[in-house]
VOPAGU-2260 file (C-alpha; in pm, 1 decimal, decimal comma):
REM VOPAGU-2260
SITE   aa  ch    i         X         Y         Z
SITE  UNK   A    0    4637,7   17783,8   -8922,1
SITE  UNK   A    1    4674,7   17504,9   -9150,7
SITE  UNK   A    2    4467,4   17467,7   -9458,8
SITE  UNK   A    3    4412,2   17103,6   -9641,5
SITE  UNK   A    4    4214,5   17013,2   -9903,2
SITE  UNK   A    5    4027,3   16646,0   -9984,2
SITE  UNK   A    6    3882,7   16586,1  -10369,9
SITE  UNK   A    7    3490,0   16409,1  -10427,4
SITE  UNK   A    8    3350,3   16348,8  -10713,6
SITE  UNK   A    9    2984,2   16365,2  -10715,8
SITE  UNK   A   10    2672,0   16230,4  -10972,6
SITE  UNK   A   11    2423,8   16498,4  -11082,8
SITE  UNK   A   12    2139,4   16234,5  -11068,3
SITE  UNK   A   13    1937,8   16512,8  -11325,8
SITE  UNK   A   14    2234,3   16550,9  -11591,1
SITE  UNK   A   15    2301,6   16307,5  -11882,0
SITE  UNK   A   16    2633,4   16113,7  -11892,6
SITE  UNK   A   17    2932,0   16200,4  -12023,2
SITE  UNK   A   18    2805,5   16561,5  -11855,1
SITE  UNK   A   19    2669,0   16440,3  -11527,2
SITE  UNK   A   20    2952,4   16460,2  -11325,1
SITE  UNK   A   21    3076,7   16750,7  -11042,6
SITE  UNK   A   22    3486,9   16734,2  -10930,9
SITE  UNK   A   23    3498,9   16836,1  -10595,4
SITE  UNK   A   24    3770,3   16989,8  -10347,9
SITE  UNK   A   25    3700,2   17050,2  -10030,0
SITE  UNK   A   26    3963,2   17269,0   -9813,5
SITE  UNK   A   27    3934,4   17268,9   -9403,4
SITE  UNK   A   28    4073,6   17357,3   -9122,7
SITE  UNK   A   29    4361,4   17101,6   -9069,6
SITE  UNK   A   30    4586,7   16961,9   -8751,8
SITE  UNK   A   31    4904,7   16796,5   -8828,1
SITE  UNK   A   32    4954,7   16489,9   -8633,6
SITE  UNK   A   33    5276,6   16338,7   -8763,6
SITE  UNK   A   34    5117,6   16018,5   -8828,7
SITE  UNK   A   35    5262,9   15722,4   -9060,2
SITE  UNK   A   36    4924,0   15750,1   -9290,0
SITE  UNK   A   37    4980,0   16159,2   -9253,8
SITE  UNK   A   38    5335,7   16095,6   -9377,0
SITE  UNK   A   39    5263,5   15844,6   -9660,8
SITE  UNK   A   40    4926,9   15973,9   -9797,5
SITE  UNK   A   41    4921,8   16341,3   -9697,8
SITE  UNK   A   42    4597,8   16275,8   -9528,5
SITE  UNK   A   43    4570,6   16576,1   -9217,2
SITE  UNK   A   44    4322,4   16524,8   -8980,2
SITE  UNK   A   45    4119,6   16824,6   -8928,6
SITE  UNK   A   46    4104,9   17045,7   -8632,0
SITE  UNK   A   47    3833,6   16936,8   -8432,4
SITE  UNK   A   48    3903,0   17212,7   -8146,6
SITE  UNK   A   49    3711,5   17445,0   -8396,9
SITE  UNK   A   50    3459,8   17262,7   -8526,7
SITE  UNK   A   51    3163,5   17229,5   -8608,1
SITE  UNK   A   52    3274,1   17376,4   -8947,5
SITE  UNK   A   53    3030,1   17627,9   -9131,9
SITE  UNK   A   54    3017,3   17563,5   -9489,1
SITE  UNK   A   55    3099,8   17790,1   -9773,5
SITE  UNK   A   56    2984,0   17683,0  -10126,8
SITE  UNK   A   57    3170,1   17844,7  -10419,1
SITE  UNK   A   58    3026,8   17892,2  -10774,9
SITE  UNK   A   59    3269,2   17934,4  -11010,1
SITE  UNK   A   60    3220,8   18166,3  -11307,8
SITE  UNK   A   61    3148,7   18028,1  -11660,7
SITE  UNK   A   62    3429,6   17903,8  -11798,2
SITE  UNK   A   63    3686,7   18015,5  -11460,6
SITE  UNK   A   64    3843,1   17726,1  -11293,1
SITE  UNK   A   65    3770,8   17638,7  -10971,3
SITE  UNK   A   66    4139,8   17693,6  -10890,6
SITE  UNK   A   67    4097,8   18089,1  -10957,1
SITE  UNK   A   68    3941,9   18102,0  -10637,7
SITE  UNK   A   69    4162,5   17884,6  -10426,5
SITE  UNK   A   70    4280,3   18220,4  -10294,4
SITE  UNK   A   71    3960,5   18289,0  -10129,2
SITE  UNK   A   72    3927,9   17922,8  -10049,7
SITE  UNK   A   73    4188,5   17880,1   -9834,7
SITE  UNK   A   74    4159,3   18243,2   -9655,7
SITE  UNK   A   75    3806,7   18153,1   -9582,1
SITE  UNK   A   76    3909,2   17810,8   -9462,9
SITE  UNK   A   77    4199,2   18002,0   -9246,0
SITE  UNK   A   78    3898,0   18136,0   -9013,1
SITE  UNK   A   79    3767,8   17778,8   -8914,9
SITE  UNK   A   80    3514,3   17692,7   -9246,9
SITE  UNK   A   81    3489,6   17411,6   -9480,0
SITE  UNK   A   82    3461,8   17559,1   -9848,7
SITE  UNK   A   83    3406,9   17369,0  -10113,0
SITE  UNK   A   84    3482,8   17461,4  -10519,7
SITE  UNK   A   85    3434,8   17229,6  -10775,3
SITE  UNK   A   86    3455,0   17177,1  -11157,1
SITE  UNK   A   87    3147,7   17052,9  -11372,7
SITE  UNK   A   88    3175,4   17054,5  -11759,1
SITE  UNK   A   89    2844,9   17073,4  -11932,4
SITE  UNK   A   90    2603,6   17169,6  -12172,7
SITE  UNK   A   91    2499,9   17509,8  -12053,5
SITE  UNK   A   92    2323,5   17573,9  -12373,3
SITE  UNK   A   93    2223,7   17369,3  -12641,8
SITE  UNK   A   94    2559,0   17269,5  -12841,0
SITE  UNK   A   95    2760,4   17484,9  -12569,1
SITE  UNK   A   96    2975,6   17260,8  -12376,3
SITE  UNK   A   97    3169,2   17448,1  -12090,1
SITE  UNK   A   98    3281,9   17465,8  -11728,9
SITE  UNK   A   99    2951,3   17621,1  -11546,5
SITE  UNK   A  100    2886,5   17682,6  -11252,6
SITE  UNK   A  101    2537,7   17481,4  -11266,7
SITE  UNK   A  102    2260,4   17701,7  -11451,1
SITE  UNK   A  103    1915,5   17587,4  -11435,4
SITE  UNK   A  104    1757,6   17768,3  -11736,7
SITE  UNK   A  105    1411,5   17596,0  -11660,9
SITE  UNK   A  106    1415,0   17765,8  -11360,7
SITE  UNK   A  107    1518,9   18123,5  -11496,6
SITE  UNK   A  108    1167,8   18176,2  -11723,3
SITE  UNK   A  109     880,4   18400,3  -11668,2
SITE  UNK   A  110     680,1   18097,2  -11551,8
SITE  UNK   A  111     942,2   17891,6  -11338,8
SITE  UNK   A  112    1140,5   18188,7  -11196,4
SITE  UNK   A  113    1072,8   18216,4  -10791,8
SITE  UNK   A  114     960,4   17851,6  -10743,6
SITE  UNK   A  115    1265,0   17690,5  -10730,8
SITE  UNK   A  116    1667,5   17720,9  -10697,6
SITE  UNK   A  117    1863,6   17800,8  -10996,6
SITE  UNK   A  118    2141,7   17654,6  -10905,2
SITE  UNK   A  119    2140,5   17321,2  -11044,9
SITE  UNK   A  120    2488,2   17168,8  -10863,7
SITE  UNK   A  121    2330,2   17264,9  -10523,4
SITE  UNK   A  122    2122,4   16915,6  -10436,9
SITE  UNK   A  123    2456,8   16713,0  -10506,3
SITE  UNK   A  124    2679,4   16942,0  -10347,3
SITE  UNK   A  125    2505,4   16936,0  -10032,2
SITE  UNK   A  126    2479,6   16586,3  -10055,2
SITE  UNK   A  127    2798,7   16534,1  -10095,2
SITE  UNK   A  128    2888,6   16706,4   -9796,6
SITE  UNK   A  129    2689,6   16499,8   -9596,7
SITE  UNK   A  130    2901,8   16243,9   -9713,1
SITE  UNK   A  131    3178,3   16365,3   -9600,9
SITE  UNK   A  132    3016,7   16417,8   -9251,6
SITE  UNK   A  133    2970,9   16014,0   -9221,7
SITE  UNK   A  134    3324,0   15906,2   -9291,4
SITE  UNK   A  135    3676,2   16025,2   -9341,5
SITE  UNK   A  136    3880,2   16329,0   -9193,5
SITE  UNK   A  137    3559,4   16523,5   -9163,6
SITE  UNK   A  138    3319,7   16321,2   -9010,5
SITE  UNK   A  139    3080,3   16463,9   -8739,4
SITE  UNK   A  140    3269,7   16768,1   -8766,7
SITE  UNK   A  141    3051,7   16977,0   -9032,1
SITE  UNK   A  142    2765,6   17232,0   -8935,1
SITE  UNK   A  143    2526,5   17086,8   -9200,0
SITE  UNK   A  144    2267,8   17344,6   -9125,2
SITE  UNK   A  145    2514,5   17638,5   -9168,4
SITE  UNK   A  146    2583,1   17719,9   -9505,2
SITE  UNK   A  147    2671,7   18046,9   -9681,7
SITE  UNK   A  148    2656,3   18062,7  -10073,4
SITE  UNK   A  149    2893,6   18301,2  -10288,6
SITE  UNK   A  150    3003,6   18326,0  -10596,1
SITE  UNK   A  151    3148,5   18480,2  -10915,0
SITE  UNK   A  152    2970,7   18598,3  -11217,1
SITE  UNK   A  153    2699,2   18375,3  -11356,3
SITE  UNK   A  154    2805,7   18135,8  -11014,5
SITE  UNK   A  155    2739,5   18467,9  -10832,8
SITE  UNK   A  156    2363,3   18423,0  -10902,3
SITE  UNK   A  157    2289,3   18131,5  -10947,9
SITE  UNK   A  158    2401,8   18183,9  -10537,3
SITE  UNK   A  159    2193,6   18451,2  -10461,9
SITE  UNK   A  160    1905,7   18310,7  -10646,3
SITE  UNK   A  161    1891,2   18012,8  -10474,6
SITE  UNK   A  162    2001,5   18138,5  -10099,4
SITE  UNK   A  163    1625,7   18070,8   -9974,8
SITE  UNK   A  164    1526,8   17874,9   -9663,0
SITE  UNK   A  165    1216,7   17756,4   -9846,6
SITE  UNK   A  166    1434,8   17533,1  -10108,4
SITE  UNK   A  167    1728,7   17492,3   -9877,2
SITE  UNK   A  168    1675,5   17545,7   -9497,4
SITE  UNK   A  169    2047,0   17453,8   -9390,5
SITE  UNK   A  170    2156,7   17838,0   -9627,5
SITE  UNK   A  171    2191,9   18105,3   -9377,4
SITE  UNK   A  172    2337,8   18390,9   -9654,2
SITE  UNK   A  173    2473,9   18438,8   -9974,2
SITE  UNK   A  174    2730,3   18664,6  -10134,3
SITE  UNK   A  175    2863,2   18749,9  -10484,5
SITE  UNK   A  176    3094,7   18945,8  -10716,7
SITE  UNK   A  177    2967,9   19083,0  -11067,6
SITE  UNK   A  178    2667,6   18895,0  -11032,7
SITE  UNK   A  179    2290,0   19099,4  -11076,1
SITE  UNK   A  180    1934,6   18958,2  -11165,7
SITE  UNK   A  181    1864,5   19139,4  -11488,7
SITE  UNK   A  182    1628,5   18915,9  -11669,8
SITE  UNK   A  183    1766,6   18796,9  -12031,3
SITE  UNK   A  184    1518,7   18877,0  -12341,8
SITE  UNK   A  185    1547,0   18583,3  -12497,2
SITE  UNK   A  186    1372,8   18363,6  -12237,9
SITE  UNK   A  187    1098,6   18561,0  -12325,2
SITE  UNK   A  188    1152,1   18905,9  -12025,8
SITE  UNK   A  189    1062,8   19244,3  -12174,2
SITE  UNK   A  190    1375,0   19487,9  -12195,2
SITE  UNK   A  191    1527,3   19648,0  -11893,1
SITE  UNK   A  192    1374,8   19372,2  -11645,1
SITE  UNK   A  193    1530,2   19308,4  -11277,6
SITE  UNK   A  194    1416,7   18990,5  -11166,7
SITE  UNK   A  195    1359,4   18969,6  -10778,3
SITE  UNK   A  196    1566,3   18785,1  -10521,7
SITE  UNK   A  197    1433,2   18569,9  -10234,0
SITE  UNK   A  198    1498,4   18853,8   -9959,1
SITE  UNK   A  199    1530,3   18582,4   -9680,1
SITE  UNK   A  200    1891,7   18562,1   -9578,8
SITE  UNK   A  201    2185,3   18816,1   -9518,6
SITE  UNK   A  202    2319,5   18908,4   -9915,2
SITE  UNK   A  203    2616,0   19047,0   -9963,4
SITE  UNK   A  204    2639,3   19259,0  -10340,9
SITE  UNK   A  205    2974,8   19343,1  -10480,0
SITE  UNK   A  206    3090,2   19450,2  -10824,7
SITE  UNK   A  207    3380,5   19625,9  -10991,2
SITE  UNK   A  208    3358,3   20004,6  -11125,5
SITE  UNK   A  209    3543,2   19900,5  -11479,0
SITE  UNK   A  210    3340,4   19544,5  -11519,9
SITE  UNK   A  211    3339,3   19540,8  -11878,2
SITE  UNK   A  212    3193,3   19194,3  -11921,9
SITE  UNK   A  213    2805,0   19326,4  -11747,7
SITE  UNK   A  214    2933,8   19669,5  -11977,6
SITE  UNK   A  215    2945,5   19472,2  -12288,3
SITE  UNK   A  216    2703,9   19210,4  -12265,6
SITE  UNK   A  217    2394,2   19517,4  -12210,8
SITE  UNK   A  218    2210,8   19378,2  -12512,6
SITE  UNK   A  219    2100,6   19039,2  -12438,2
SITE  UNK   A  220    1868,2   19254,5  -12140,5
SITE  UNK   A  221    1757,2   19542,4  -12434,2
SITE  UNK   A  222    1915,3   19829,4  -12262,7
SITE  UNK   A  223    2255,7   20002,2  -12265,5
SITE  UNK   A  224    2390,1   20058,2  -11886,7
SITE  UNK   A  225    2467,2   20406,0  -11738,4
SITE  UNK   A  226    2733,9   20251,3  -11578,6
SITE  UNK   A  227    2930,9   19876,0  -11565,6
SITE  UNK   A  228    2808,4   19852,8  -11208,1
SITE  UNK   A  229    2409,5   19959,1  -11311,6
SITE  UNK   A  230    2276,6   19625,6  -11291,3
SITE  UNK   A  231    2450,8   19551,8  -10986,7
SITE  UNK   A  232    2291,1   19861,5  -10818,5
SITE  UNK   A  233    1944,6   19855,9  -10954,8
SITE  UNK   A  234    1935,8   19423,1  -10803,5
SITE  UNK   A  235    1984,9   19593,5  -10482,4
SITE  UNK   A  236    1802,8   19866,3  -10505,1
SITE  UNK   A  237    1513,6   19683,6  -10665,0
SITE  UNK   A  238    1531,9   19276,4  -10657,1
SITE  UNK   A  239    1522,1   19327,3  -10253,7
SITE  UNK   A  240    1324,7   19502,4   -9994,1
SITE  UNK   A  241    1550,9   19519,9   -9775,1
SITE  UNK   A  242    1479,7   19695,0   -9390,4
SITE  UNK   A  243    1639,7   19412,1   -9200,2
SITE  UNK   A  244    2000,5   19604,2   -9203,5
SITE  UNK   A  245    2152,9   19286,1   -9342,6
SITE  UNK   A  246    2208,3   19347,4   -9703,1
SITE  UNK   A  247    2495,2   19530,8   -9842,1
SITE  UNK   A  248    2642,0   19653,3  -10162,1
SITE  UNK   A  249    3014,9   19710,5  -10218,6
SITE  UNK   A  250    3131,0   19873,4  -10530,4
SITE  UNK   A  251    3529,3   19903,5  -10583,4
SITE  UNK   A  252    3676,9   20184,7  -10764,4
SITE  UNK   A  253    3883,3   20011,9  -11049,6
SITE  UNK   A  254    3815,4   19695,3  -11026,1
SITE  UNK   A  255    3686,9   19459,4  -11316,0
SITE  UNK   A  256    3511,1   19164,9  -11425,8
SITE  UNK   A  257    3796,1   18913,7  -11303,4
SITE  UNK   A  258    3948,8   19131,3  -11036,9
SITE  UNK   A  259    3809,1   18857,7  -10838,4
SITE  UNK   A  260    3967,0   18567,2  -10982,8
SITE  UNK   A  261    4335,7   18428,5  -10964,0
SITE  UNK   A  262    4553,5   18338,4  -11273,2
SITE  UNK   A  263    4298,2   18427,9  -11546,5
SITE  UNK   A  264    4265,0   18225,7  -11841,2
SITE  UNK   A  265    4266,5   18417,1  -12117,8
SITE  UNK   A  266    4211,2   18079,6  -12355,1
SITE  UNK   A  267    3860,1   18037,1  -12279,6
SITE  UNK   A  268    3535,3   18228,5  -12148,2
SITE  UNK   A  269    3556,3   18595,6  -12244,7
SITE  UNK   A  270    3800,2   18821,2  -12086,6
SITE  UNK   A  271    3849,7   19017,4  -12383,8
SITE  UNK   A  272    3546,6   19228,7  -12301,8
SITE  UNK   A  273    3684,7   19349,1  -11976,1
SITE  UNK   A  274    3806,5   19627,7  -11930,0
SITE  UNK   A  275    4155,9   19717,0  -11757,6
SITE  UNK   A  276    4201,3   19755,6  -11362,6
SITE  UNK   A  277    4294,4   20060,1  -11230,0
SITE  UNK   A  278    4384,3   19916,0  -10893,5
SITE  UNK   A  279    4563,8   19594,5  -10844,8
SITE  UNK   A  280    4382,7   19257,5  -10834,4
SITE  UNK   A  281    4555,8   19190,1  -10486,3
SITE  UNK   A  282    4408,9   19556,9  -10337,7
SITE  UNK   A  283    4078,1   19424,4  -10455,4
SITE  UNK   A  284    4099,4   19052,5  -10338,3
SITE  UNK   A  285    4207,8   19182,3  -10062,1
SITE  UNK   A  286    3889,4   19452,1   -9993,7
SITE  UNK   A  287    3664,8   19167,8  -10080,6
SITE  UNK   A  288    3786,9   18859,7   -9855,4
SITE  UNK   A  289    3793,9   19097,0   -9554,9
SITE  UNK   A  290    3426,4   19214,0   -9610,8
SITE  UNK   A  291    3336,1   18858,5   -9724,5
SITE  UNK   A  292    3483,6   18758,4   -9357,1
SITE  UNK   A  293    3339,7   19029,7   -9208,4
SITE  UNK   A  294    2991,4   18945,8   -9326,9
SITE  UNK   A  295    2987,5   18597,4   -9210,9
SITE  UNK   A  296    3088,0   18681,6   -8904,5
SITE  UNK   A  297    2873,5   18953,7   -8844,7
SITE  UNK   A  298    2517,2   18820,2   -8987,5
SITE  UNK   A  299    2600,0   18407,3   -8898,2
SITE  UNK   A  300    2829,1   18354,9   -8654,2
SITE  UNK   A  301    2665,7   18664,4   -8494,1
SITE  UNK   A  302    2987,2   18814,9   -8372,7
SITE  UNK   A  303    2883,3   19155,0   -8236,4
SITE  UNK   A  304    3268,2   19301,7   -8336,1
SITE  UNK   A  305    3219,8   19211,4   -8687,2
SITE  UNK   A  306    2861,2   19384,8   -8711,3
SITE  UNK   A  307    3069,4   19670,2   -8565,8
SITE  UNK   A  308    3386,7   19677,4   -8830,4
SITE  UNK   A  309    3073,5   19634,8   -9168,9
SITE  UNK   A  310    2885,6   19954,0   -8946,3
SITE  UNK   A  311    3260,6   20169,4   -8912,2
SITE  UNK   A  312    3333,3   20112,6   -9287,4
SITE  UNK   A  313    3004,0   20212,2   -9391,7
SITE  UNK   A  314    3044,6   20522,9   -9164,4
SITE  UNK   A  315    3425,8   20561,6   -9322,5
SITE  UNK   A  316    3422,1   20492,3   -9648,6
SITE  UNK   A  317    3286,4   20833,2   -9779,4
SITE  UNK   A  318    3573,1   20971,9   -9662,4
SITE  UNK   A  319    3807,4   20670,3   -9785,3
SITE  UNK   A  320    4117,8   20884,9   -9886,3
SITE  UNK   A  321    4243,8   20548,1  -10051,5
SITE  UNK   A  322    3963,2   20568,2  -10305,1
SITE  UNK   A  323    3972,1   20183,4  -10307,1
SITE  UNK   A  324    3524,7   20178,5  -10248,4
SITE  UNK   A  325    3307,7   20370,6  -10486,5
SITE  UNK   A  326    2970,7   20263,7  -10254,2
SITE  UNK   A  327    2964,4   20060,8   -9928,3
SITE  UNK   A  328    2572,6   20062,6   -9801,0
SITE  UNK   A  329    2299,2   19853,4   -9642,1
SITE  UNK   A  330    1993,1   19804,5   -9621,1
């Protein structure tokens, strides 16, 4: 399979200038045609035997570059989706200018929380792919009304948060990595709160057993964790119901903060809370794309062989001589 990619730039009609605008790239299934404008302009027409193309959004982490997550980009793309990363550099807080993943912090108090998305690059994005459904290599070829959410870290949930058919009905499920819904004091949550989820769509969980960035950032939620992984576990165990056998949470032995990301940068954004891997970042990426896959194809493309591989790893993994999962359940 060939993978391209095409770059937008979008307008974030709610944001103030110079921070208002989101860098796009868009990678898709692609079929070489050895054309002249193919040849001159590396533009690949995509292959239409395999569309229409679900849609995966991905939120970066704060301050992680879009590119970090080219490897699951183009490995989700390999399967026949269009994912889209992008870059936006804004003010996430007052006077802190960074790359974000889109934080609505309106939307994340005690009286806004629950009535809208949090995820404030979501409207453009998806408007920006139906852009890209009108005209150019992708036109008529996208699945508008099948899109999966996922991200990393604070792009994690801002994902999961906002994966609800009431604010977007096109979503169909979300997933993230060392992402949770512990409420932050200062916006005014006693200590020790778990905020809830929308409990609509298929959510996939998954954190790393040495996560020292959720280890070492305990205080801004009043409470010291038993664990790294403890707010991961308590959002699904408390933030959804559950009972529709479509949620999961995968914990991986060793695995921290970044594991998920490719190329850290250590210049920016704060690695140096994390705590060292015990397994390689490849093992993990590796665990997580193939679940990832796995859960897409099981819970939207409704591929009864992929519901069976998530069922045989939750039946195997307690006896996972590998030790690569420290929990793989559902609920």
């Amino acid at each position: 399979m060939t993978v391209r990619a095409l770059y937008r730039a979008a307008v974030v009609e709610s944001a103030a200038a110079p921070y208002n605008t989101l860098h796009l790239k868009v990678f898709y299934p692609a079929q070489p045609s050895g054309s002249d404008l193919e040849r001159f302009q590396g533009v690949v027409p995509a292959d239409g035997d395999r569309a229409p193309f679900k849609i995966v959004i991905l939120f970066n982490g704060i301050n992680c570059g879009p590119e970090q997550y080219q490897w699951l980009a183009q490995r989700l793309a390999a399967t026949g989706k269009v994912v889209v990363t992008f870059g936006w550099v804004a003010e996430n807080l007052p006077g802190m200018i960074a790359l974000t993943p889109g934080v609505d912090l309106k939307m994340l108090t005690p009286a806004q929380y629950g009535t809208g998305p949090t995820a404030s690059a979501l409207p453009t994005l998806l408007e920006a792919l139906k852009q890209l459904n009108e005209s150019g290599v992708l036109a008529g070829l996208l699945a508008l009304d099948q899109v999966i959410l996922g991200g990393h870290s604070a792009g994690g949930r801002v994902a999961i948060e906002s994966a609800d058919p009431k604010f977007f009905p096109q979503v169909r499920a979300a997933f993230a990595y060392a992402a949770h819904s512990a409420a932050v004091m200062q916006l005014g949550y006693p200590a020790s709160t778990i905020l809830p989820l929308p409990d609509r769509l298929p959510l996939l969980l998954m954190g790393g057993t040495q996560d020292g960035v959720i280890a070492n950032s305990s205080s801004l939620y009043g409470v010291t964790w038993a664990r790294p992984t403890t707010p991961i576990e308590r959002t699904f165990d408390e933030a959804i119901q559950g009972g529709r056998h479509d949620s999961y949470l995968l914990l991986v032995n060793g695995a921290n903060h970044f594991s998920m990301v490719e190329a850290l940068d250590e210049t920016t954004g704060r690695a140096f809370l994390d705590l060292p891997a015990t397994q390689s970042n490849a093992a993990v990426r590796s665990l997580l794309a193939e679940t990832i896959e796995q859960f897409i194809e099981a819970h939207v493309n409704q591929r009864l062989e992929a519901l069976e591989r998530l069922n045989q790893r939750l039946i195997e993994q307690t006896n996972d001589e590998s030790g690569a999962i420290a929990t793989f359940t559902r609920k």
